[in-house]
N, C-alpha and C positions, 0 to 999 in steps of 0.2 A: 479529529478523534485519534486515539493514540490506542495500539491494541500491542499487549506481549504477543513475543515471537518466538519458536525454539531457538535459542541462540545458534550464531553463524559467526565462525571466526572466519577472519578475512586480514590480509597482508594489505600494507596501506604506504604502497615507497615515503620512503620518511619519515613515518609515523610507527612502523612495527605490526605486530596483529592488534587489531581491534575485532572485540564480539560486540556485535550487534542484535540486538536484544527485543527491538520494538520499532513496529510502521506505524507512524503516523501520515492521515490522509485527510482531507477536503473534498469531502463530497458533497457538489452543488448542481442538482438540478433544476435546469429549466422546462418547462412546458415546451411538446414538442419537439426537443432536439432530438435528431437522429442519431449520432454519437455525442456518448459525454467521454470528456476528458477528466481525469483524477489525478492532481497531482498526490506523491507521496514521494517520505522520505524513510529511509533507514537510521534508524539510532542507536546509541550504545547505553550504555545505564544510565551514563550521565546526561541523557537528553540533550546528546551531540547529535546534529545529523550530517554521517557521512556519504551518504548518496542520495540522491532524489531525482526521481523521474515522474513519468506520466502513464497511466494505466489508461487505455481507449474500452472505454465500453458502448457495444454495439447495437445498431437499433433494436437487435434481434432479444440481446440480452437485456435494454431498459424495458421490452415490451413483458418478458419473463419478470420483471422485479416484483411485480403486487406490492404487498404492505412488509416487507422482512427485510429490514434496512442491513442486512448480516449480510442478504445476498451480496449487494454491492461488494460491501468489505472484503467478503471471500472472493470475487472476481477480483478484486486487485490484488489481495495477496497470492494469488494461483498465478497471476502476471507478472509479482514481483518475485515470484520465485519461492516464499517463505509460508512458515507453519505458522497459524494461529495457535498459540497454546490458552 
């Protein structure tokens, strides 16, 4: 899933500033697991992605999830650093 982001301008050697504009993530849960992993990545308008890392979400927070698929999404954007707009 792909969610706007308050853009983040960011210096990129070689490249210049790029704004970065939307995270897109993959979140797949299994039954049971204790930590889920999330990858995501940072993009820019043009649905470049220039960083992509992994958001660990904790047993403590899958057991907090209930049925509000947003939670997730906001634990990964509070781990990647960025604003949901």
């Amino acid at each position: 899933m792909n969610y706007s982001i308050q853009p983040i301008q960011t210096t990129i050697p070689g490249e210049g500033t790029v704004t970065l504009t939307s995270i897109f993530m993959t979140i797949a849960y299994t039954v049971g697991v204790t930590e889920m992993h999330v990858p995501y990545s940072l993009l820019d308008a043009n649905g470049k992605a220039w960083f992509s890392f992994q958001a660990v979400i904790t047993e403590a927070e899958i057991d907090n999830w209930g049925t509000d698929d947003m939670y997730i999404v906001n634990l990964v954007a509070q781990q990647a650093g960025v604003t949901l707009v």
